[in-house]
C-alpha positions, -999 to 999 in steps of 0.1 A, spaced: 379 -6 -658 369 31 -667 338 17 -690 324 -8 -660 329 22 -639 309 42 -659 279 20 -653 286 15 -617 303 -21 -618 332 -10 -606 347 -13 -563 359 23 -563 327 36 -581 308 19 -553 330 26 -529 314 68 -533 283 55 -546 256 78 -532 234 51 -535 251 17 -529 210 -3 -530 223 0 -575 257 -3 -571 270 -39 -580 308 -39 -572 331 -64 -588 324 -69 -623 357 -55 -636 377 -86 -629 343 -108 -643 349 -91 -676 389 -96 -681 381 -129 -674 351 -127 -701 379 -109 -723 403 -135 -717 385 -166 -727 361 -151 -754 392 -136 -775 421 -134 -761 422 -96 -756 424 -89 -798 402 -62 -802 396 -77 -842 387 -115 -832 362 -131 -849 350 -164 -844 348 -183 -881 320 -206 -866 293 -182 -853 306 -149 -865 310 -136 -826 329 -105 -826 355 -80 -810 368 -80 -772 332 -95 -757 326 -115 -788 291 -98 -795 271 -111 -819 263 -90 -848 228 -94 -852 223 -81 -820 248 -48 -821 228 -20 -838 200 -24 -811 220 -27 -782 238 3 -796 209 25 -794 208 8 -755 234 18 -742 230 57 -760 195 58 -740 219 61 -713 249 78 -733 235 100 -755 272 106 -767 281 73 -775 283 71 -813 254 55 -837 283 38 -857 303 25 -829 318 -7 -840 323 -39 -821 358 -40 -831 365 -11 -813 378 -17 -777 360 5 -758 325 3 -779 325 -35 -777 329 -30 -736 301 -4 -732 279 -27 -747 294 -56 -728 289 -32 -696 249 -25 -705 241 -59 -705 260 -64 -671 240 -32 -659 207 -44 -672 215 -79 -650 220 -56 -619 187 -62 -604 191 -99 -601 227 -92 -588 215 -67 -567 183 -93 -546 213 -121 -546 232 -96 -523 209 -80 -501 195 -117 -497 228 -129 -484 241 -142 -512 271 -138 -533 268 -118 -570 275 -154 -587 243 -170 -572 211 -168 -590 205 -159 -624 238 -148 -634 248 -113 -649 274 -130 -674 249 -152 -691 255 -137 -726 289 -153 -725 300 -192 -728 330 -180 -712 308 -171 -679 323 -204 -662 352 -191 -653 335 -161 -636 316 -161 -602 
């Protein structure tokens, strides 16, 4: 909750947001629900097939550069932060929500729901049971 927050995908965030036209509201119970069918909640999991790691199951190949993403933004998150840790692994799981915000962001203020249109939990195969 407190890393989704920090991006602004959080109720209560949006709830004070100065600015509720970037706020995107909801997406802590989307990501348990990521958490829950990608690994389980084990920090460690690794899938033996495609190598998928930690909380979010991030691939590895992609890590380092989505790293230097979200530190763009967080200057103090670390250069080594590791996918198996808990809170690294959902920062970068939050950036790529974040970086979806804008197509969440015209589904709402076209009437729709956050789940319609191109859909913020795409990087997952887990994203069916979200929305």
């Amino acid at each position: 909750t407190e890393v989704f927050a920090r991006w602004g995908l959080d109720q209560a965030v949006c709830a004070d947001d100065s600015d509720p036209a970037t706020c995107v509201p909801g997406q802590v119970d989307a990501a348990i629900a990521i958490i829950s069918c990608e690994s389980h909640g084990i920090p460690f999991a690794v899938n033996s097939t495609s190598g998928v790691t930690g909380l979010f199951q991030h691939r590895l190949t992609y890590w380092a550069e989505r790293v230097k993403r979200v530190q763009a933004h967080f200057p103090y998150f670390p250069s080594d932060a590791s996918p198996y840790d808990p809170e690294h692994n959902a920062m970068v799981a939050a950036l790529l929500v974040w970086e979806s915000r804008g197509a969440l962001l015209r589904n709402l203020q076209a009437g729709g729901s956050p789940a319609a249109g191109p859909h913020p939990w795409s990087h997952w195969s887990c994203r069916r049971v979200v929305g």
